[in-house]
C-alpha positions in Angstrom: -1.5 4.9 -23.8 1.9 5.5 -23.7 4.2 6.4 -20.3 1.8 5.1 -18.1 3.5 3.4 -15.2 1.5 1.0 -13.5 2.9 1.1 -10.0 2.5 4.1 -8.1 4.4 4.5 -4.8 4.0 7.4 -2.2 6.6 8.5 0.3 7.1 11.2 2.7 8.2 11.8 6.4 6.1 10.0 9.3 2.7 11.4 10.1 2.6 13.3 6.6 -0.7 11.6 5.5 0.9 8.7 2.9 -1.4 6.2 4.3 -4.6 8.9 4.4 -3.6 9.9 0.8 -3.8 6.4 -0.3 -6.9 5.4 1.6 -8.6 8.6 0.0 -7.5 7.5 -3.5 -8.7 4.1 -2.8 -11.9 5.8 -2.1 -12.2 7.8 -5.4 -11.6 4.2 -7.4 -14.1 2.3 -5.5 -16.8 5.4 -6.1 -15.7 4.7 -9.9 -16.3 1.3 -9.7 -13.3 -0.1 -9.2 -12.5 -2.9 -6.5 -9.8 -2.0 -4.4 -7.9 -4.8 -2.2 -4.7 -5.6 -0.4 -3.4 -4.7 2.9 -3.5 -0.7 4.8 -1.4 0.0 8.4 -2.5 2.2 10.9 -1.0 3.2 14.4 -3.2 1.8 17.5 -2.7 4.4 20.6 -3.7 4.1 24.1 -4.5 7.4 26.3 -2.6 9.2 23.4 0.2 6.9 23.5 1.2 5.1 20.5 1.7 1.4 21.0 1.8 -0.5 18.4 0.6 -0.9 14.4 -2.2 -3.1 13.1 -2.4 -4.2 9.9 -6.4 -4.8 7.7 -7.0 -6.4 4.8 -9.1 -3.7 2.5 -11.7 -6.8 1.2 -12.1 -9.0 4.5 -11.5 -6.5 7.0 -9.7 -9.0 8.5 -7.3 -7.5 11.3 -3.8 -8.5 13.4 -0.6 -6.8 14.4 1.9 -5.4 12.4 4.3 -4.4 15.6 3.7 -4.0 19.2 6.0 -1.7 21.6 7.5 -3.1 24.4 9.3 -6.4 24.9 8.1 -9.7 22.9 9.4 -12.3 20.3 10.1 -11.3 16.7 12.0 -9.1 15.0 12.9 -5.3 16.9 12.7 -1.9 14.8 12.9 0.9 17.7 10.5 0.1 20.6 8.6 -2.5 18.9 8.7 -6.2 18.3 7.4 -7.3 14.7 4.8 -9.8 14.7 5.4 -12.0 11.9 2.7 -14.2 12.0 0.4 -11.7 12.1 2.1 -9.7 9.3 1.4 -12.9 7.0 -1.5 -14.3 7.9 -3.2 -10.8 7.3 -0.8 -9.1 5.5 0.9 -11.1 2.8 -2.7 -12.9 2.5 -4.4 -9.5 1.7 -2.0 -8.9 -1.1 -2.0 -12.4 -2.6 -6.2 -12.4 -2.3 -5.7 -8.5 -4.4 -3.9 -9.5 -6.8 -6.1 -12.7 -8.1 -9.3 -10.6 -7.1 -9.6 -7.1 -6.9 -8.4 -4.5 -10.0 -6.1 -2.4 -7.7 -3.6 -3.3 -5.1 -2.7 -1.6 -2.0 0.3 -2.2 -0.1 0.6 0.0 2.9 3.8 -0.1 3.9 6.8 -1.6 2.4 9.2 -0.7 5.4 11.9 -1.5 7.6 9.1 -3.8 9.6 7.4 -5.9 6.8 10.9 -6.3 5.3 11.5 -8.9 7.8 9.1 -12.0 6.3 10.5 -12.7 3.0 7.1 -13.9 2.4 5.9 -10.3 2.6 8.8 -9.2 0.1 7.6 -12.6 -2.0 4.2 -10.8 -2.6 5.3 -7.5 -3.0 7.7 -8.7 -6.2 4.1 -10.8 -7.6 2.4 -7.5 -7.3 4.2 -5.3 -9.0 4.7 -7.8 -11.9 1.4 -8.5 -12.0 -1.0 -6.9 -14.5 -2.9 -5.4 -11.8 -1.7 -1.9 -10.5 -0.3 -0.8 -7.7 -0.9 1.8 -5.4 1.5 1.4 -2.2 3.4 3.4 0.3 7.2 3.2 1.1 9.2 4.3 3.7 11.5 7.6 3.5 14.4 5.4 3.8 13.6 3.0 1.1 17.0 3.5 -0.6 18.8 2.6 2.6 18.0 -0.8 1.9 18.4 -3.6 -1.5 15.3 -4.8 -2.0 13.2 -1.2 -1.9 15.7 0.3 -3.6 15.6 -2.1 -6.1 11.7 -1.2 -6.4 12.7 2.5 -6.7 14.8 1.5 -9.3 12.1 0.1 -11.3 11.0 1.3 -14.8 7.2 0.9 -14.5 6.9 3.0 -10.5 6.4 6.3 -10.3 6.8 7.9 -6.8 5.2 10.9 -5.3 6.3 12.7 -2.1 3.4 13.8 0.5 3.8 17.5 1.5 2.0 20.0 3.7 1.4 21.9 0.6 0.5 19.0 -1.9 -1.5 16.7 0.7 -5.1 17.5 0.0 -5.2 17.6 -3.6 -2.9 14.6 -3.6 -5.3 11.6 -3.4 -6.9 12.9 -6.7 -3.6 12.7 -8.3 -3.0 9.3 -7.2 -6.2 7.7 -8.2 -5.9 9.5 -11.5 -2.8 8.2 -12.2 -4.3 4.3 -11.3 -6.9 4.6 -13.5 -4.7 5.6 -16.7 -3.4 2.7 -15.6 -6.0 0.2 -15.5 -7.0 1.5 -18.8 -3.8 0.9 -20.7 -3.8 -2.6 -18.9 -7.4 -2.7 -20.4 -8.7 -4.4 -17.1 -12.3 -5.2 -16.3 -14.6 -6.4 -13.9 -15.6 -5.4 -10.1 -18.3 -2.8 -9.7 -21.6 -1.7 -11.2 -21.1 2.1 -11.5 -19.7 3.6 -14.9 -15.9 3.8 -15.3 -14.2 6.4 -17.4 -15.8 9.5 -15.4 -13.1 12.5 -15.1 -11.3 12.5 -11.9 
């Protein structure tokens, strides 16, 4: 195949849906057969109040903090602290584990927070020059700083922006795009069901 980019990126405002988008597309691989690994973030609230982010690993389940608000060790972005430790242990490990073990690797989010650990950064470089693709969110902001825009800059990434109007049909898109990817990179293994169905 020719033109297929391997890494694809999402962006949009906060609260659009990137990380529901790429959870549903993640969805449509695995019901293709595909595994899916790496690492998703999603806000924690209390009584309607947001107050912090926790970060999963997509094959463990395995769970810590991203970011809690209020004051605390670590690196400050706003009202939260960033919780390193957590962010690596969980994080960084998800992507390392997708990238020798699952076909497709999720990286959810490459922001302002995660790009405090270097070790975080470390993985994201493996991933996206690793034969496995990529399906990721980044923040809105990424060109504000060197080492996203950097990725922006890449040849092999395509970004998509999440709208109102192209949210829905969106996750399709995505995990259409990842598989003419995996095919051109002619990778195999994880699943029983039939690959190759239409999206």
């Amino acid at each position: 195949m020719t033109g297929v980019k391997k890494n694809i990126l999402v962006t949009g405002r906060p609260g659009i849906g990137k990380t529901t988008a790429v959870l549903r597309a993640a969805g449509i691989l695995k019901s293709l057969g595909y595994s899916v690994g790496g690492m998703v973030s999603r806000e924690e609230r209390v009584r309607g109040v947001r107050t912090g982010f926790i970060i999963e690993d997509l094959m463990t389940g395995a769970r810590g903090y991203l970011a809690k608000a209020g004051p605390g060790p670590g690196p400050r972005v706003g009202k939260y602290h960033v919780i390193l430790e957590d962010l690596e242990s969980v994080g960084v490990a998800a992507i390392e584990r997708a990238i020798e073990e699952a076909d497709v690797v999720v990286i959810d989010e490459i922001g302002p927070m995660e790009l405090y650990s270097e070790a975080f950064k470390r993985a994201v470089a493996r991933a996206l020059d690793s034969k496995r693709p990529v399906l990721a969110t980044i923040h809105i902001r990424a060109r504000t700083y060197p080492f996203t825009r950097s990725i922006l800059s890449r040849a092999d990434v395509q970004l998509y922006t999440v709208t109102l109007t192209n949210r829905e049909g969106l996750p399709r898109v995505l995990a259409s795009e990842v598989e003419r990817a995996l095919k051109s990179l002619q990778l195999r293994g994880g699943g029983d069901k039939t690959r190759g169905e239409t999206l």
